[in-house]
One Martini backbone bead per residue (centre of mass of N, CA, C, O) as a GRO file, in nm:
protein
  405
    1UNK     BB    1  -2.169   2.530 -12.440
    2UNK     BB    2  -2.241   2.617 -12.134
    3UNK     BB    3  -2.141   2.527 -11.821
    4UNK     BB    4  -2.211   2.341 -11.539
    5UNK     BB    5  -2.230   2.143 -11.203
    6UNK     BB    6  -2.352   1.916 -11.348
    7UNK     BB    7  -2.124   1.855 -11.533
    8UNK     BB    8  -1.879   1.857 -11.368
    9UNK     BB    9  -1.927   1.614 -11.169
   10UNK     BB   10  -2.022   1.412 -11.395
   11UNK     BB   11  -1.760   1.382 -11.464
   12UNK     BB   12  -1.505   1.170 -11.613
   13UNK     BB   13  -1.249   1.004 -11.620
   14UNK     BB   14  -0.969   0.906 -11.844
   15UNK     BB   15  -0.671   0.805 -11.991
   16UNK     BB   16  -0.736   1.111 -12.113
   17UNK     BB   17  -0.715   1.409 -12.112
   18UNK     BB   18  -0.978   1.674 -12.114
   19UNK     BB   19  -1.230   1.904 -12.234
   20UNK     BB   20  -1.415   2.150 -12.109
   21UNK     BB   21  -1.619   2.435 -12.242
   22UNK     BB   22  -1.691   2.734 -12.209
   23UNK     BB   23  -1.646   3.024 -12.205
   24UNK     BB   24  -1.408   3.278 -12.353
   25UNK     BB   25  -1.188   3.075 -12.293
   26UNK     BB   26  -1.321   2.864 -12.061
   27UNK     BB   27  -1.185   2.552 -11.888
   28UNK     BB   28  -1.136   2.190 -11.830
   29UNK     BB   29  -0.936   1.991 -11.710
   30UNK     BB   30  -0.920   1.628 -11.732
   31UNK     BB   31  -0.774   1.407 -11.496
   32UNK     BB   32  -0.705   1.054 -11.477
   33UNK     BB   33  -0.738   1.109 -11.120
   34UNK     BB   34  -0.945   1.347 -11.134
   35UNK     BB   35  -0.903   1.597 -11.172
   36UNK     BB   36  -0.990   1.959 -11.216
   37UNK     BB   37  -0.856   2.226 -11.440
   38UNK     BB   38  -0.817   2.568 -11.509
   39UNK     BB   39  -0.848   2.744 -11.820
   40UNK     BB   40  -0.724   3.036 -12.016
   41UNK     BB   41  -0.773   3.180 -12.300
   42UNK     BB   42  -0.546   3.435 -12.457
   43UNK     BB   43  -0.477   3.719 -12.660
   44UNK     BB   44  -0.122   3.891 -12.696
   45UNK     BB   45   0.023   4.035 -12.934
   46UNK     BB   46  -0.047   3.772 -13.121
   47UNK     BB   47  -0.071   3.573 -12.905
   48UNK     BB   48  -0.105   3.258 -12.740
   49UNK     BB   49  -0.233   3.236 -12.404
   50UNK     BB   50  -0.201   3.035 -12.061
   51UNK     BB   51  -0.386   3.024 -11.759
   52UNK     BB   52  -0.428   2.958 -11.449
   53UNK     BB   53  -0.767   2.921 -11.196
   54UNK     BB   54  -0.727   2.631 -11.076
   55UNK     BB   55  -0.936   2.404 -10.911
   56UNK     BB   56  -1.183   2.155 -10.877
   57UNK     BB   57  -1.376   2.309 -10.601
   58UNK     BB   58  -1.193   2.534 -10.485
   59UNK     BB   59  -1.307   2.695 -10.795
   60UNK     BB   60  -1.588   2.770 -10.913
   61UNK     BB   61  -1.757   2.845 -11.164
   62UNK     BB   62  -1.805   3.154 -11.071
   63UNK     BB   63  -1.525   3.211 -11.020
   64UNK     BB   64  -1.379   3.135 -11.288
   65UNK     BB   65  -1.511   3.356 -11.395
   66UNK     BB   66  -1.427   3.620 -11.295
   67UNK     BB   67  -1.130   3.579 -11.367
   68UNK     BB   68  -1.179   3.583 -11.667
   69UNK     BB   69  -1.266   3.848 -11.664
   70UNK     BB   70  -1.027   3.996 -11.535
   71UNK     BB   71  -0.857   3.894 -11.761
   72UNK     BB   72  -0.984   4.046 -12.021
   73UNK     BB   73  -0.947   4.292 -11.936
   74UNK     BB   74  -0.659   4.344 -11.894
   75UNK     BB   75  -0.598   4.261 -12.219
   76UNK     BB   76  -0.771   4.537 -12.306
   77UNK     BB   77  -0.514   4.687 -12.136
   78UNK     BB   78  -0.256   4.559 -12.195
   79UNK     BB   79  -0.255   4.309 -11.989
   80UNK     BB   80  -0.077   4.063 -11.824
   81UNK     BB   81  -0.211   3.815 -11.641
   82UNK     BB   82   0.057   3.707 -11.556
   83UNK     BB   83   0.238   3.949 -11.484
   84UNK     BB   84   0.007   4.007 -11.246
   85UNK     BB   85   0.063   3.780 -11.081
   86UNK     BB   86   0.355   3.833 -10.998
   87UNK     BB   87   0.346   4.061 -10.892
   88UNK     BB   88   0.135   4.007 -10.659
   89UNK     BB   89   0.333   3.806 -10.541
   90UNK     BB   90   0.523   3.960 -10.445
   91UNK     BB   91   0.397   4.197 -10.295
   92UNK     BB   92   0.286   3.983 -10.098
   93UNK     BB   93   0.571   3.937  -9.990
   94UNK     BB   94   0.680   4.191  -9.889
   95UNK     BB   95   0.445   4.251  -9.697
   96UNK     BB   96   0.523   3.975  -9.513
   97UNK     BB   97   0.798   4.141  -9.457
   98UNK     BB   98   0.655   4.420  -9.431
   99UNK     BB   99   0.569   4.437  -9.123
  100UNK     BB  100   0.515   4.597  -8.841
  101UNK     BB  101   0.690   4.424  -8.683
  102UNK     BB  102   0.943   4.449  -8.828
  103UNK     BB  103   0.977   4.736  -8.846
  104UNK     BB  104   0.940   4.806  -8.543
  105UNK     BB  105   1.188   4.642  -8.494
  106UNK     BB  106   1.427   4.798  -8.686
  107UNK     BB  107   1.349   5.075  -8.542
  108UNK     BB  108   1.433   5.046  -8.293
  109UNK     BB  109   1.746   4.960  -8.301
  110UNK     BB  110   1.792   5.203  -8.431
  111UNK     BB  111   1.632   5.465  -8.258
  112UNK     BB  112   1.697   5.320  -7.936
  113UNK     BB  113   2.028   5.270  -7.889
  114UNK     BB  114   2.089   5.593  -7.717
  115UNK     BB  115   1.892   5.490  -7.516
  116UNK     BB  116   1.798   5.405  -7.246
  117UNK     BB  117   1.722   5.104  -7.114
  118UNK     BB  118   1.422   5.205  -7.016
  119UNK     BB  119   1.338   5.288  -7.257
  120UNK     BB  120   1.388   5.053  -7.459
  121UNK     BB  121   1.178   4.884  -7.308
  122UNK     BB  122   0.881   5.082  -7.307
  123UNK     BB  123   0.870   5.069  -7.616
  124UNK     BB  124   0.869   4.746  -7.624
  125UNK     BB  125   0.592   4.726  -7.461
  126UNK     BB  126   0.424   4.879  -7.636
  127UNK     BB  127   0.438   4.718  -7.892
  128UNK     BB  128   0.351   4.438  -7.777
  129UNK     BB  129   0.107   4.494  -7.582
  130UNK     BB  130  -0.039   4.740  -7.821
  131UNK     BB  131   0.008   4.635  -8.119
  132UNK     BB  132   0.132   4.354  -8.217
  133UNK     BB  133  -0.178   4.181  -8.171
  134UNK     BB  134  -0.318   4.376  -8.417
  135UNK     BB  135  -0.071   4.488  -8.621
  136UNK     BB  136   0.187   4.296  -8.653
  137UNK     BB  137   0.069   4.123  -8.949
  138UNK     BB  138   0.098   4.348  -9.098
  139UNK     BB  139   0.107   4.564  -9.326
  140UNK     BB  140   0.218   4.899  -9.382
  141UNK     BB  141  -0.002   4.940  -9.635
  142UNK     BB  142  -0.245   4.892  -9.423
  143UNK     BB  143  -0.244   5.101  -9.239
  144UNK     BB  144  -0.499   5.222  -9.024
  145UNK     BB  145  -0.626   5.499  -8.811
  146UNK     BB  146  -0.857   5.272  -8.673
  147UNK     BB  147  -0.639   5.075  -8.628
  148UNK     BB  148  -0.477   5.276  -8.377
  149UNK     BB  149  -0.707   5.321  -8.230
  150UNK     BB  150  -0.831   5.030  -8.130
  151UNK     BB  151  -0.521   4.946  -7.974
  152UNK     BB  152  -0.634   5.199  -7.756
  153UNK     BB  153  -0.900   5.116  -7.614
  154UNK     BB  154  -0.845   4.991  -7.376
  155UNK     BB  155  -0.664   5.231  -7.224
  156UNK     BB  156  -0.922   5.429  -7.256
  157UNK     BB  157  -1.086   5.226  -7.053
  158UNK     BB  158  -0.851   5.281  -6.837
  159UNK     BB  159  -0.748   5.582  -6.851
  160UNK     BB  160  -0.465   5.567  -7.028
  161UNK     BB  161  -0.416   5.828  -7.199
  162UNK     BB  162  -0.126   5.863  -7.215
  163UNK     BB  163  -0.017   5.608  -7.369
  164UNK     BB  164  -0.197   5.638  -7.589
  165UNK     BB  165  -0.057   5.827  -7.696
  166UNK     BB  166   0.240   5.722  -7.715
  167UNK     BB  167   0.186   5.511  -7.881
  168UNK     BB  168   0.048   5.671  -8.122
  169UNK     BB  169   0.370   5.770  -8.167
  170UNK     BB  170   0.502   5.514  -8.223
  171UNK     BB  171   0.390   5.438  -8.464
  172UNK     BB  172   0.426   5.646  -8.593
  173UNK     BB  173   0.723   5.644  -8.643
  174UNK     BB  174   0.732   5.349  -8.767
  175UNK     BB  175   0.584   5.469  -9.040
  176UNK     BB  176   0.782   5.707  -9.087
  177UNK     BB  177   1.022   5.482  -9.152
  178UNK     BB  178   0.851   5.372  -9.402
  179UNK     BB  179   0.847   5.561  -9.570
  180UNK     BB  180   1.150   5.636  -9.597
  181UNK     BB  181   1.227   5.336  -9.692
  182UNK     BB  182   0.981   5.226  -9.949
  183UNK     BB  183   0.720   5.082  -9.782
  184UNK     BB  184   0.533   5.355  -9.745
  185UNK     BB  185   0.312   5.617  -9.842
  186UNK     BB  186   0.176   5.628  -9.539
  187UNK     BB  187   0.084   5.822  -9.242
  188UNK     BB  188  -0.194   5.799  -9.000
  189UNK     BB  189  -0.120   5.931  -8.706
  190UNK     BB  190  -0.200   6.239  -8.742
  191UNK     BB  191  -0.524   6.177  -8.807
  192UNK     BB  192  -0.527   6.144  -8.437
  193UNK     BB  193  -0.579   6.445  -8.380
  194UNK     BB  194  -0.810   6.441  -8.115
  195UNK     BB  195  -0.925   6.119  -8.073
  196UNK     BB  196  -0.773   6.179  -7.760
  197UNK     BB  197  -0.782   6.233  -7.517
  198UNK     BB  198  -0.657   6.409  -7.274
  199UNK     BB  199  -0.444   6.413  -7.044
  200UNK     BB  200  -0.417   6.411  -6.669
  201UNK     BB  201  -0.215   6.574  -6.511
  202UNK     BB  202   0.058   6.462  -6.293
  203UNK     BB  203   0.246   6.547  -6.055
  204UNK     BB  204   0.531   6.439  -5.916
  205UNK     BB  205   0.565   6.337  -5.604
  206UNK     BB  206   0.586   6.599  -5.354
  207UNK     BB  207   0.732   6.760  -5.109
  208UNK     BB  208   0.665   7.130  -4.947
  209UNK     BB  209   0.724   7.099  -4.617
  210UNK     BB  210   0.993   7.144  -4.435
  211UNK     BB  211   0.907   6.949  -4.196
  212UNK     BB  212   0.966   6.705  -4.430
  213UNK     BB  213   1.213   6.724  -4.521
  214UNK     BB  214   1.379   6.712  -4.259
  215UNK     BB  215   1.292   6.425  -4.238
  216UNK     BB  216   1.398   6.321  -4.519
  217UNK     BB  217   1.690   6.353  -4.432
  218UNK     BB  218   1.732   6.212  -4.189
  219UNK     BB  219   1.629   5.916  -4.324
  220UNK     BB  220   1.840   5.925  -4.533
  221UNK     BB  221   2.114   5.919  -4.317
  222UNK     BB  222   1.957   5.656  -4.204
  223UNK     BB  223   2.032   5.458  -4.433
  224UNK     BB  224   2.078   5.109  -4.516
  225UNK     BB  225   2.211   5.111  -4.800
  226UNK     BB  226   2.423   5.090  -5.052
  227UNK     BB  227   2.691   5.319  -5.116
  228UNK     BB  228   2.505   5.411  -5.372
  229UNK     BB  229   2.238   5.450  -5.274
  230UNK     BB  230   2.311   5.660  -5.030
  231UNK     BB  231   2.476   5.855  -5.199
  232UNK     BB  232   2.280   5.928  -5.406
  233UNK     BB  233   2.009   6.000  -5.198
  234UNK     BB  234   2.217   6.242  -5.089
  235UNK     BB  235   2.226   6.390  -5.384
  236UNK     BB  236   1.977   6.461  -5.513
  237UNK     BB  237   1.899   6.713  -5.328
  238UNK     BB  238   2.109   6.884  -5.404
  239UNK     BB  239   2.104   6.880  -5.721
  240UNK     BB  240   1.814   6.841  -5.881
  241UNK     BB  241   1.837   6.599  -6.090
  242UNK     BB  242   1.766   6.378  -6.287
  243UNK     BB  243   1.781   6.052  -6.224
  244UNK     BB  244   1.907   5.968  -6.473
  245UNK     BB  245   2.144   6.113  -6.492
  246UNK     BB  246   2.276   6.088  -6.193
  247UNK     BB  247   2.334   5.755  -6.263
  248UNK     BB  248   2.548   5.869  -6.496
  249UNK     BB  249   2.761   5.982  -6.342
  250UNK     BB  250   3.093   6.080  -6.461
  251UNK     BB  251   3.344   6.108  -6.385
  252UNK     BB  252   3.495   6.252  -6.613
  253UNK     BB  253   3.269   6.534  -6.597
  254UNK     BB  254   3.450   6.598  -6.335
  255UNK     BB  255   3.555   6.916  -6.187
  256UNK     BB  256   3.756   6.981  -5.945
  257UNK     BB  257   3.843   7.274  -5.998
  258UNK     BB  258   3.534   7.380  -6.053
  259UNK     BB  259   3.347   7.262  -5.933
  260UNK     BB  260   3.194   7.061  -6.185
  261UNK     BB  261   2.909   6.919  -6.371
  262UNK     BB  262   2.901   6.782  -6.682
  263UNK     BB  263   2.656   6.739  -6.901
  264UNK     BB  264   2.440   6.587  -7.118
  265UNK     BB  265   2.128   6.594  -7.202
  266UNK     BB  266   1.911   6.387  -7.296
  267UNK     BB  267   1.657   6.570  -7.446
  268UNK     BB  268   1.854   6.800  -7.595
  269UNK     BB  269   2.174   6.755  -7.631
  270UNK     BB  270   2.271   6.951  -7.398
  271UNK     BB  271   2.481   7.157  -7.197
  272UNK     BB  272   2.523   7.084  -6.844
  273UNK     BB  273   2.605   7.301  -6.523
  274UNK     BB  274   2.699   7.170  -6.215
  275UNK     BB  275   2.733   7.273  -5.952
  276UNK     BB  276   2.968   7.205  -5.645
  277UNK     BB  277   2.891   7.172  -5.350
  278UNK     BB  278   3.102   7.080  -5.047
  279UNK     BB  279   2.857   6.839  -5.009
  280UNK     BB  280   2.875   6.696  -5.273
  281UNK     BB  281   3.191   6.660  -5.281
  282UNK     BB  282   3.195   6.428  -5.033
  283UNK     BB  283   3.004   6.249  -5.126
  284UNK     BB  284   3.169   6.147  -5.415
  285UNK     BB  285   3.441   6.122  -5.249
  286UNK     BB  286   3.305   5.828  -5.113
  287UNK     BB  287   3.336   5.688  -5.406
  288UNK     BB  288   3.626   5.654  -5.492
  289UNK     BB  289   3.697   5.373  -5.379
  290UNK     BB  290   3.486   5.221  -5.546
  291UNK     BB  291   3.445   5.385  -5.832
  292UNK     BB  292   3.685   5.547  -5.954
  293UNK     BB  293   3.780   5.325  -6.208
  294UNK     BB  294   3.518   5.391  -6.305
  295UNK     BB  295   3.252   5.538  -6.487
  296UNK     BB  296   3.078   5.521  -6.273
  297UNK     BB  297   2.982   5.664  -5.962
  298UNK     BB  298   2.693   5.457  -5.986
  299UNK     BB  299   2.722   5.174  -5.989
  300UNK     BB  300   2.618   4.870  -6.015
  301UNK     BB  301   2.598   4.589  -5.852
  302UNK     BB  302   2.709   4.353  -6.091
  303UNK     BB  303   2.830   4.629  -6.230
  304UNK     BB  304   3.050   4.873  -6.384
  305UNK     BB  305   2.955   4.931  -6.639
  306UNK     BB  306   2.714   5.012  -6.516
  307UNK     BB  307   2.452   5.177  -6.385
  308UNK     BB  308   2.240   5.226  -6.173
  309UNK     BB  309   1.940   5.171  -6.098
  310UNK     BB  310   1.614   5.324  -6.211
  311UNK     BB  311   1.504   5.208  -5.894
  312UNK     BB  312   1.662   5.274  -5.629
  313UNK     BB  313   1.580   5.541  -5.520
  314UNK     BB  314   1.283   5.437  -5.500
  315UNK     BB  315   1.314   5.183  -5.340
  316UNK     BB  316   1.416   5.323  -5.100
  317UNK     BB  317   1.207   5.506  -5.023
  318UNK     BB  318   1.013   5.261  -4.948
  319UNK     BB  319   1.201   5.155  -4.726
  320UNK     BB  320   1.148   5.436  -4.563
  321UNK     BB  321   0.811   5.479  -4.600
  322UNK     BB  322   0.748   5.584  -4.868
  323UNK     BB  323   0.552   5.714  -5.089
  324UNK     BB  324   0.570   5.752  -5.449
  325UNK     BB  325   0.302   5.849  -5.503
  326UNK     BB  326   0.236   6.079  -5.283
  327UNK     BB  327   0.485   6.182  -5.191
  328UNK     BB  328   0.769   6.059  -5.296
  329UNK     BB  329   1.056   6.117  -5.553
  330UNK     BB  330   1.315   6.153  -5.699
  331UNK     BB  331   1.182   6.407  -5.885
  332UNK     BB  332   1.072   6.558  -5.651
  333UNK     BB  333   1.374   6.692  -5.582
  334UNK     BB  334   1.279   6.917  -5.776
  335UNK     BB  335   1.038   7.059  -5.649
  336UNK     BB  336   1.161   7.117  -5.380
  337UNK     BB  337   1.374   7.334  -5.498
  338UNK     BB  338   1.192   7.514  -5.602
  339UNK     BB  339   1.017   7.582  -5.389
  340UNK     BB  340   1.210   7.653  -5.158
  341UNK     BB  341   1.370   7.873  -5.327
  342UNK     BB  342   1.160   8.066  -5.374
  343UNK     BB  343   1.040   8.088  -5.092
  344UNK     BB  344   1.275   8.056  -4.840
  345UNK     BB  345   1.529   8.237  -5.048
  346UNK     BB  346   1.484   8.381  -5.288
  347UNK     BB  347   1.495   8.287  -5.549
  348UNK     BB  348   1.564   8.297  -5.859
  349UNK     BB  349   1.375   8.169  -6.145
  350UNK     BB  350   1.608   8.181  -6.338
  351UNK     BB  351   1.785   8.002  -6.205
  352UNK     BB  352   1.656   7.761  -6.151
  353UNK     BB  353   1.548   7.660  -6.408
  354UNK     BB  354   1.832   7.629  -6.497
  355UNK     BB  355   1.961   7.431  -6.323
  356UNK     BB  356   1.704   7.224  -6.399
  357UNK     BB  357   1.770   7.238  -6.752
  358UNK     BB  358   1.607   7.466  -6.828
  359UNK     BB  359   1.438   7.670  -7.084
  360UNK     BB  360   1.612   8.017  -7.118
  361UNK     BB  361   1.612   8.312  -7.193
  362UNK     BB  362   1.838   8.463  -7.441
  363UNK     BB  363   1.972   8.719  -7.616
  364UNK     BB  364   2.287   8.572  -7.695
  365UNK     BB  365   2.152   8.299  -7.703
  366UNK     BB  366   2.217   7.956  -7.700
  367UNK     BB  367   2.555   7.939  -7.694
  368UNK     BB  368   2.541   8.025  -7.389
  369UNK     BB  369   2.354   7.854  -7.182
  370UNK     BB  370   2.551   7.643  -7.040
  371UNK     BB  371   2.652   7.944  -6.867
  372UNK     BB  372   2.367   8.044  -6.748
  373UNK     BB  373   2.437   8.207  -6.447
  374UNK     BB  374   2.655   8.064  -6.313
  375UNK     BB  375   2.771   8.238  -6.048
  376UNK     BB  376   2.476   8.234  -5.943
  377UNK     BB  377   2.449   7.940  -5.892
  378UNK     BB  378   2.719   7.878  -5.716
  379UNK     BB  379   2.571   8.011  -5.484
  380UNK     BB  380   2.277   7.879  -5.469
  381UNK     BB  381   2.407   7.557  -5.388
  382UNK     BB  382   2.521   7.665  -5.127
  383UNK     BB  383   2.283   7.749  -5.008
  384UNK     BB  384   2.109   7.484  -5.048
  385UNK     BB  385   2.301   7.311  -4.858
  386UNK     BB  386   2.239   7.469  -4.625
  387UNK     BB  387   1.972   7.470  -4.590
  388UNK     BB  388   1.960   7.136  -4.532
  389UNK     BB  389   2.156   7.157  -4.273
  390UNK     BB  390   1.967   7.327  -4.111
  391UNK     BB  391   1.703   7.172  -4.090
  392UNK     BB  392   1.772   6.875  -4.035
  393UNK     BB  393   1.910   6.999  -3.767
  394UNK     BB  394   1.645   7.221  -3.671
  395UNK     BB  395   1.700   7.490  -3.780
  396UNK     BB  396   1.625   7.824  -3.810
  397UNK     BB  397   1.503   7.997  -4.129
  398UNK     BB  398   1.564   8.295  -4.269
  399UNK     BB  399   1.424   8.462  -4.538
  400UNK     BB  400   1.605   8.549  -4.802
  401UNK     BB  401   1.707   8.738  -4.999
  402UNK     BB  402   1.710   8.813  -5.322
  403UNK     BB  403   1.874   8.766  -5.595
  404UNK     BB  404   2.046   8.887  -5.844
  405UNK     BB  405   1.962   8.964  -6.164
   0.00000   0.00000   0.00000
C-alpha cells in the first residue's frame, strides 16, 4: 500500500529504526529521535543496493517520488543513480570554482600583464563594474549571450555604447579563454553581433587654426609644472606620437647619432622610428641632468622606476585653461600636425600617416616598413618643428610646396 503525507505525519518514533514503504522501491526510515529518512532500493548488475533521497519534510512525498523515478530511469539505461550523483556533484564543485569571476580574474593575470597599468586599470573596471555583478558568480559553462547582453543595458540606456562594445569583447576574450582552458565549451559573444548599435565616433579634440595652435604653444612655454610635465607637453607637438607612447620614452631607445628615437608600437608591436628635429633634441636634452640615469626620459614623480602619469599631460592642458574635452587633448596634438601639414605645409599624407605611426602600403613588404620614408620624414620633422617656432613667435607662413612623392 502506498504512502500518503497523512501518514507520514502520523507516525511516531519507537526505540528502534522502522520502515514505512511506498511503491518502487521507495521507503521512508523511522528514526527513534524523530528523523524521517528517504531511501531507495534498487538493483543494478545483480546486486542489490540503496541511495539516500532526503530527509522529510524538507523532500515532500512527491519530491521522493520524482527522485524515485529518475533513479529507475538511470537503472534502466545501465547508470547508477549514486554514481551519476558524484559526479554531479564533482561538476557543481568545478563549476563553483569556474565561475566567471575566476577565469577572468586569471584570464587578466595572463593577458594583459604586458599591457600599460591604465589599460590594465580599464579592463579591470569593466570587469568588476559591468559584468561581474550580473553574471561573475555564474559558471562559464551557464553563460549565455542574453546574459551578456543585459550586463551591457545600463551602459545602452545612458547611451555609452563605445564601453557596451568594449565590455562584451572583454566578455568574448574571457570566455574564449575558458574554452581554450578546457573549463567551458563555447563562447556566446560571438552570436551578439549587431546586436548592439554601433558607437558615435567623436574624433578626440584638437585645434586646427593656426592662431589657436600658436596662443597653445605660446602657453605651453608659459606653463609653470614640474620639468618632466613641462619638458614632455613642449615634446608632443613637435613629435606627434601618441601620448602614452611618449611619456615611455627611454634613454636607451634614444639614437643621438642618427638623432631617431626607436621604440615598438604598442598597438602593432612593430618598430617605428621616429626623427628627431633640432628642437625636440634640446628638449631631450634638458632631461638629461634630472633623469639620465634613469630607464624613462619622463619618469613618475613619486618613482624613476615608473614613467609619468597617463594623465599628466591632459591635466596641464586643463591647468591652462583649456577644455580637454572640446579644445585640446594630448592626442590632439596628432591631428594638429596631420591638419596644418597637409594644408599649410604641403606634407606628402602618405609621409606623414608614416610618421604617426599608421599602416602605409609598401610595395616591399612590410619588413621594410619600419624604415618607410625615413629620409623624406626626417625633412618633414625639422620642417614642422620650425614651422611651431615660426608661428608662436608670430611670424606669417607661407604655404611650402608639396614634399617629392
Amino acid at each position: 500500500m502506498a504512502l500518503s503525507d497523512t501518514a507520514i505525519r502520523n507516525a511516531k518514533p519507537s526505540e528502534k529504526p522502522y520502515k514505512l514503504y511506498d511503491e518502487k522501491g521507495l521507503y521512508l526510515i523511522m528514526n527513534p529521535h524523530g528523523g524521517k529518512w528517504w531511501r531507495l532500493k534498487y538493483s543494478l548488475d545483480g546486486k542489490e543496493k540503496t541511495i539516500s533521497l532526503g530527509t522529510y519534510p524538507d523532500v515532500s512525498l512527491a519530491q521522493a517520488r520524482s527522485k524515485r523515478d529518475l533513479a529507475r530511469q538511470q537503472v534502466a539505461e545501465q547508470i547508477n543513480p549514486s554514481e551519476a550523483r558524484k559526479q554531479q556533484k564533482q561538476r557543481a564543485k568545478l563549476e563553483a570554482l569556474n565561475t566567471f569571476a575566476a577565469v577572468a580574474n586569471d584570464w587578466h593575470a595572463l593577458h594583459t600583464k604586458n599591457k600599460s597599468e591604465s589599460h590594465q586599470r580599464k579592463v579591470k573596471s569593466w570587469l568588476e563594474t559591468h559584468l561581474f555583478p550580473s553574471i561573475g558568480t555564474k559558471p562559464v559553462t551557464s553563460i549565455t549571450a542574453p546574459m551578456l547582453l543585459e550586463a551591457t543595458s545600463q551602459l545602452q540606456r545612458e547611451h555609452k555604447l563605445d564601453t557596451a562594445h568594449r565590455v562584451i569583447q572583454v566578455a568574448g576574450q574571457v570566455l574564449r579563454y575558458a574554452v581554450q582552458k578546457g573549463l567551458a565549451t563555447y563562447n556566446p559573444a560571438p552570436d551578439l553581433k549587431g546586436a548592439i548599435p554601433p558607437p558615435v565616433v567623436k574624433n578626440m579634440a584638437a585645434m586646427i587654426e593656426v592662431k589657436d595652435v600658436a596662443k597653445l604653444l605660446r602657453s605651453i612655454d608659459a606653463y609653470q609644472g614640474t620639468l618632466t610635465v613641462q619638458c614632455a607637453l613642449k615634446l608632443a607637438p613637435l613629435l606627434f606620437q601618441r601620448i602614452g607612447e611618449l611619456r615611455h620614452m627611454k634613454w636607451a631607445d634614444l639614437d643621438f647619432e642618427k638623432n631617431e628615437w626607436r621604440y615598438l608600437v604598442t598597438k602593432t608591436k612593430t618598430l617605428h622610428i621616429v626623427p628627431l628635429a633640432r628642437q625636440a633634441l634640446e628638449i631631450i636634452e634638458t632631461m638629461r641632468p634630472y633623469s639620465g640615469r634613469s630607464t624613462f626620459v619622463f619618469p613618475g614623480a613619486r618613482t624613476h622606476e615608473r614613467p609619468m602619469s597617463d594623465n599628466a599631460i591632459n591635466a596641464a592642458l586643463r591647468n591652462m585653461g583649456y577644455d580637454t574635452q572640446t579644445e585640446i587633448t594630448g592626442h590632439g596634438f596628432r591631428a594638429i600636425a596631420q591638419t596644418l601639414g597637409e594644408q599649410e605645409l604641403g606634407f606628402q599624407p602618405k609621409h606623414i600617416e608614416r610618421q604617426l605611426a599608421h599602416s602605409v602600403a609598401n610595395p616591399l613588404g612590410t619588413a621594410y616598413e619600419r624604415a618607410q620614408f625615413l629620409e623624406d620624414r626626417k625633412v618633414l620633422m625639422q620642417r614642422w618643428a620650425d614651422y611651431l617656432d615660426e608661428i608662436k613667435a608670430g611670424a606669417k607662413v607661407h604655404v611650402l610646396t608639396s614634399m617629392s612623392a
